[in-house]
N, CA, C and O atoms as a GROMACS GRO file, in nm:
protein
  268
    1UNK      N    1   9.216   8.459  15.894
    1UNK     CA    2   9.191   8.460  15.752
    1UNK      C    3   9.319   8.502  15.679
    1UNK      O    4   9.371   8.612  15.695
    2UNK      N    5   9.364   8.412  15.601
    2UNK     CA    6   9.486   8.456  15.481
    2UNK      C    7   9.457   8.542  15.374
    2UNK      O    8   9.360   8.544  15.299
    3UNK      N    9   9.582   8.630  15.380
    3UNK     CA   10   9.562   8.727  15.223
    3UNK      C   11   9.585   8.651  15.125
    3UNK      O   12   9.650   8.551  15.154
    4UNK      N   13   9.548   8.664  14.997
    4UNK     CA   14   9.556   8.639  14.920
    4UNK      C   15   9.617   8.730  14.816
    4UNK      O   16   9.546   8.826  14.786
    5UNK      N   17   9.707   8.722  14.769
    5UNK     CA   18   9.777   8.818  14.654
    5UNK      C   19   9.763   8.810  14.527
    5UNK      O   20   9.774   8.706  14.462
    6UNK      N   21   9.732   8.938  14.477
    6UNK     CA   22   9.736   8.834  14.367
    6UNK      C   23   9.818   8.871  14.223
    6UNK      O   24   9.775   8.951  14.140
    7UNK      N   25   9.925   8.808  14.213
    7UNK     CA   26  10.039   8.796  14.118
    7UNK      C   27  10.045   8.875  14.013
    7UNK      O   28  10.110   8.976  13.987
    8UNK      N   29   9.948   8.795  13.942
    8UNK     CA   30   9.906   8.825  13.778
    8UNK      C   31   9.927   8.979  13.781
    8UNK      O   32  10.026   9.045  13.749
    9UNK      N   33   9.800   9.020  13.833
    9UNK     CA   34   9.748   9.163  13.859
    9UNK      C   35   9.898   9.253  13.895
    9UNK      O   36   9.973   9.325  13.829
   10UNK      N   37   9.896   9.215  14.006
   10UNK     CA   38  10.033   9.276  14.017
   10UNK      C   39  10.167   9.293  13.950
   10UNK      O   40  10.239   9.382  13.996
   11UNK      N   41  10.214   9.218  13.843
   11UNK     CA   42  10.271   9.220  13.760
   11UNK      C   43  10.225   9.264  13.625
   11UNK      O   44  10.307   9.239  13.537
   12UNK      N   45  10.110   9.325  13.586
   12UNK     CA   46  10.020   9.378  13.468
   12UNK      C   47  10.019   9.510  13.512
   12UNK      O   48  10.032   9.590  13.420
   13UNK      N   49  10.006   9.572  13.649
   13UNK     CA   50  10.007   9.712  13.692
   13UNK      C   51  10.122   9.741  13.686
   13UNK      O   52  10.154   9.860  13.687
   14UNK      N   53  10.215   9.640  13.679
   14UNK     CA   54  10.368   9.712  13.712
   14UNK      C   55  10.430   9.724  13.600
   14UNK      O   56  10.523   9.803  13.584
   15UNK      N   57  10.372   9.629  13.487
   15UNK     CA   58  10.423   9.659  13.375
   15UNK      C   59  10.385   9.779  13.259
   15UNK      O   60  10.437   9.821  13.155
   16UNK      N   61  10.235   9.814  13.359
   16UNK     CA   62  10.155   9.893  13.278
   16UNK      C   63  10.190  10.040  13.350
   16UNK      O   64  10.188  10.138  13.274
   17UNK      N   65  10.218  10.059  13.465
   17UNK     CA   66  10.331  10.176  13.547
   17UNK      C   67  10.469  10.222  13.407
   17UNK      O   68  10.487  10.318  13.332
   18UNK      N   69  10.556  10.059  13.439
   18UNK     CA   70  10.662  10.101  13.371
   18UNK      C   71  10.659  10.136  13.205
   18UNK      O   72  10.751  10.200  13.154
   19UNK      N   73  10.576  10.100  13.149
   19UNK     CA   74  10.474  10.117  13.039
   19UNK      C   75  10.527  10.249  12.992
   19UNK      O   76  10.606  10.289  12.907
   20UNK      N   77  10.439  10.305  13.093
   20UNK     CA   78  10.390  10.432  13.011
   20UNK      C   79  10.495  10.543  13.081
   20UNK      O   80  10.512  10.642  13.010
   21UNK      N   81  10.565  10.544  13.202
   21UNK     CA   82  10.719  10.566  13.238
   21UNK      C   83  10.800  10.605  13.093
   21UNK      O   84  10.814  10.720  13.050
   22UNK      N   85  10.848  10.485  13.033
   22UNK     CA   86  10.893  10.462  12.937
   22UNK      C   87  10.854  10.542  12.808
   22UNK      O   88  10.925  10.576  12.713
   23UNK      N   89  10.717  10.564  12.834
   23UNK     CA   90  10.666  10.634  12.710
   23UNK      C   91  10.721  10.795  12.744
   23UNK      O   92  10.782  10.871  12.668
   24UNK      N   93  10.689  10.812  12.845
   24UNK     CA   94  10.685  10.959  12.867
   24UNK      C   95  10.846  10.997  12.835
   24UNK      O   96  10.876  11.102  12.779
   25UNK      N   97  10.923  10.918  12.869
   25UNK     CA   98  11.066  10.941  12.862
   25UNK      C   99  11.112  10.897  12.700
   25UNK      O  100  11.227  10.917  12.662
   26UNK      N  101  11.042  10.856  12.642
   26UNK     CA  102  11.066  10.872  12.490
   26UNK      C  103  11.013  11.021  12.460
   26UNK      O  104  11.105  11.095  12.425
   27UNK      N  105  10.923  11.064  12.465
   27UNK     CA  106  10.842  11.190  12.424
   27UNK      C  107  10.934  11.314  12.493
   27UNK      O  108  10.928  11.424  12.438
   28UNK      N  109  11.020  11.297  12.611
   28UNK     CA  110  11.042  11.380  12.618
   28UNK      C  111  11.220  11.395  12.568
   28UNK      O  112  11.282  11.499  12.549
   29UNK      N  113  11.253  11.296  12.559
   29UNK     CA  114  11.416  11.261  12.486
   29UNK      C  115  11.397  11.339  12.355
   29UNK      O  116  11.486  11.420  12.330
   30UNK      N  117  11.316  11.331  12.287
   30UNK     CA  118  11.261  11.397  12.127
   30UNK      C  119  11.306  11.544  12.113
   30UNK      O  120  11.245  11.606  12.199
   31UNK      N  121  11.374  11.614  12.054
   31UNK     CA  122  11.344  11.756  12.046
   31UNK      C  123  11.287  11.792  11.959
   31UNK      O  124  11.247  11.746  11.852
   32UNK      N  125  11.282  11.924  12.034
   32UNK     CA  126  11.156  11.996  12.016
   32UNK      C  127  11.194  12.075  11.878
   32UNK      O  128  11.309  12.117  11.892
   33UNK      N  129  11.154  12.104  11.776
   33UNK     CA  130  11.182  12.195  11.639
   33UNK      C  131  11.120  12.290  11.654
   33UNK      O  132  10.997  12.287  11.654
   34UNK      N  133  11.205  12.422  11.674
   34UNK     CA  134  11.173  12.573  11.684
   34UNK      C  135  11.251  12.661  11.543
   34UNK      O  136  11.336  12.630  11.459
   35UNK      N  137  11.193  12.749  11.565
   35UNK     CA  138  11.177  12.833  11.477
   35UNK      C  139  11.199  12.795  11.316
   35UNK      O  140  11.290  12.845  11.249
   36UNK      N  141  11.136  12.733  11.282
   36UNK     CA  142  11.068  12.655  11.116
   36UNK      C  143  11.028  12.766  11.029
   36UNK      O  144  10.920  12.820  11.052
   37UNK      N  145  11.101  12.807  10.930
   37UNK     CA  146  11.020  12.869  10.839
   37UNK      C  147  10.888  12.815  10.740
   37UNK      O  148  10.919  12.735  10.651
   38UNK      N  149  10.810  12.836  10.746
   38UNK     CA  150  10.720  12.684  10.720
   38UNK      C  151  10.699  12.789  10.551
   38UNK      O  152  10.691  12.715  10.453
   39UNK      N  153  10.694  12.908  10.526
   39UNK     CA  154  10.720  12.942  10.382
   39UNK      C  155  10.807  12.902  10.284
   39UNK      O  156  10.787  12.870  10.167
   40UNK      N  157  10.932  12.911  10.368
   40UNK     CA  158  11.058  12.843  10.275
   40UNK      C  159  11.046  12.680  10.309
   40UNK      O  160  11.149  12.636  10.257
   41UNK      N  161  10.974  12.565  10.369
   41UNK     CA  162  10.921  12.413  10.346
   41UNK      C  163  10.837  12.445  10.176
   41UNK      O  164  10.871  12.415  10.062
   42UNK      N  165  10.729  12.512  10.226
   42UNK     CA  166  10.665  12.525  10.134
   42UNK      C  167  10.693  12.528   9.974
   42UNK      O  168  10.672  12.444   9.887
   43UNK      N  169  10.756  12.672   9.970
   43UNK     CA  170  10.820  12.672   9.852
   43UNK      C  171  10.932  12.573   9.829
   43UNK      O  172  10.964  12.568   9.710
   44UNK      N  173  10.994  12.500   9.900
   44UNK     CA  174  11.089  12.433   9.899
   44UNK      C  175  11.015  12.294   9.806
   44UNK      O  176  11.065  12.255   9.700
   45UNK      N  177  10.894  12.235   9.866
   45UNK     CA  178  10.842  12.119   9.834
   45UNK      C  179  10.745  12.185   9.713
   45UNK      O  180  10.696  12.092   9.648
   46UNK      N  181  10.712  12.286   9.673
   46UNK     CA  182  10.598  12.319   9.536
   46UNK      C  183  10.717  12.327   9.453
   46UNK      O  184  10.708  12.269   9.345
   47UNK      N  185  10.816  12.381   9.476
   47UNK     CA  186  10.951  12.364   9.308
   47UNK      C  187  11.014  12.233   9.296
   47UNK      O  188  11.100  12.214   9.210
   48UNK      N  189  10.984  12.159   9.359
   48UNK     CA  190  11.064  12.024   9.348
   48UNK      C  191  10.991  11.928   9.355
   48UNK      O  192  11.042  11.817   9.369
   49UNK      N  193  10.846  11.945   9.346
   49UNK     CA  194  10.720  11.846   9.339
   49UNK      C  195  10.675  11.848   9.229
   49UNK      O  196  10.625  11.740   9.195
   50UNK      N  197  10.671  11.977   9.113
   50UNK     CA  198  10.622  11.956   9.000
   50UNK      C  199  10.718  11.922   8.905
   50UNK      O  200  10.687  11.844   8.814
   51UNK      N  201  10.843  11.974   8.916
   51UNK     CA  202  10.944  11.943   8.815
   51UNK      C  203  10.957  11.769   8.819
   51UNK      O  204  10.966  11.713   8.710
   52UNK      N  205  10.960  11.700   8.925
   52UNK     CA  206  10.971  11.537   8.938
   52UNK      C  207  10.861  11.482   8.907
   52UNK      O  208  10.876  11.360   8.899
   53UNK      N  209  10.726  11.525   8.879
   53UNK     CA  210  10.610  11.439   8.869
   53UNK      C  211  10.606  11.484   8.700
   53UNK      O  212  10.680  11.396   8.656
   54UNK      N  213  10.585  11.525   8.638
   54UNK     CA  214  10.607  11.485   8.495
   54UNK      C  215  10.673  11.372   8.415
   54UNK      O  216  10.633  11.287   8.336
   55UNK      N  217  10.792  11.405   8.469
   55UNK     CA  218  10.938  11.321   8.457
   55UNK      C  219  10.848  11.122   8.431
   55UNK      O  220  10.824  11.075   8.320
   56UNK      N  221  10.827  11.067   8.532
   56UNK     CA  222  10.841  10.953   8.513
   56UNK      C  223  10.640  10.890   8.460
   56UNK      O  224  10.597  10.777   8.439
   57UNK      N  225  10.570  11.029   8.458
   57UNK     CA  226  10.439  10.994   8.393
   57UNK      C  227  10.508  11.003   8.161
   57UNK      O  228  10.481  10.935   8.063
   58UNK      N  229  10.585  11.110   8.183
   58UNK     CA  230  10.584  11.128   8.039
   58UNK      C  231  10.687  10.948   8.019
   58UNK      O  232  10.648  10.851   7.953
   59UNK      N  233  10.810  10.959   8.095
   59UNK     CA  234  10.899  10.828   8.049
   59UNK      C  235  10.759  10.685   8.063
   59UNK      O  236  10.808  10.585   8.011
   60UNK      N  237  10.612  10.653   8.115
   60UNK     CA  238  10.515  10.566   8.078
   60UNK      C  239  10.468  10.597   7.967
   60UNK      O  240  10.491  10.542   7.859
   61UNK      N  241  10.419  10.661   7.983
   61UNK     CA  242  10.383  10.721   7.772
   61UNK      C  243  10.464  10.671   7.680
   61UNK      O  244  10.428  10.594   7.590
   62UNK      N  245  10.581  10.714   7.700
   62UNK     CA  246  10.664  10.672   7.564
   62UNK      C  247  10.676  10.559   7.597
   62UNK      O  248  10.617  10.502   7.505
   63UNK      N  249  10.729  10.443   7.698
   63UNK     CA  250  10.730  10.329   7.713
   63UNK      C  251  10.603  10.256   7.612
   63UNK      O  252  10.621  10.168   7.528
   64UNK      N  253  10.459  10.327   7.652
   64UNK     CA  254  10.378  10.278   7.582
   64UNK      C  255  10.376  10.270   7.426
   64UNK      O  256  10.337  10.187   7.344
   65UNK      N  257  10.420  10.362   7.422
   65UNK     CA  258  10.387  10.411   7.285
   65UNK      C  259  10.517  10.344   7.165
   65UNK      O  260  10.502  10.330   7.043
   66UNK      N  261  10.654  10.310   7.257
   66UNK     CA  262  10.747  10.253   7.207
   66UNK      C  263  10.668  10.060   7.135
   66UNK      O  264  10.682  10.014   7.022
   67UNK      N  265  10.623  10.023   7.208
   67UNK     CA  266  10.598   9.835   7.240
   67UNK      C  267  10.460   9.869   7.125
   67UNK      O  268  10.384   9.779   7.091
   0.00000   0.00000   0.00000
């Protein structure tokens, strides 16, 4: 009785091996971000989030209000 091999399969496991190989070695190439002050993000993004969002709602208003 002859084996039968079978190709397909075998080339879908191997791609699905090197797959995720690949993945793991992206995830681990990445560094890692330590010690974050996540207070000074914070305050960093609440003083520079409200001063810019006025800005281009008031410049639609007057646009409107110009026409």
């Amino acid at each position: 009785m002859a084996v039968t091999r079978l190709k397909r399969k075998d080339r879908k496991n191997k791609a699905r091996a090197n797959n995720k190989q690949r993945i793991i070695k992206q995830l681990l190439a990445t560094p890692v971000i330590k010690n974050v002050d996540v207070d000074a993000l914070k305050a960093q993004f609440s003083a520079s989030a409200p001063a810019a969002a006025p800005a281009p709602v008031a410049a639609t208003t007057t646009e409107a209000s110009a026409e």
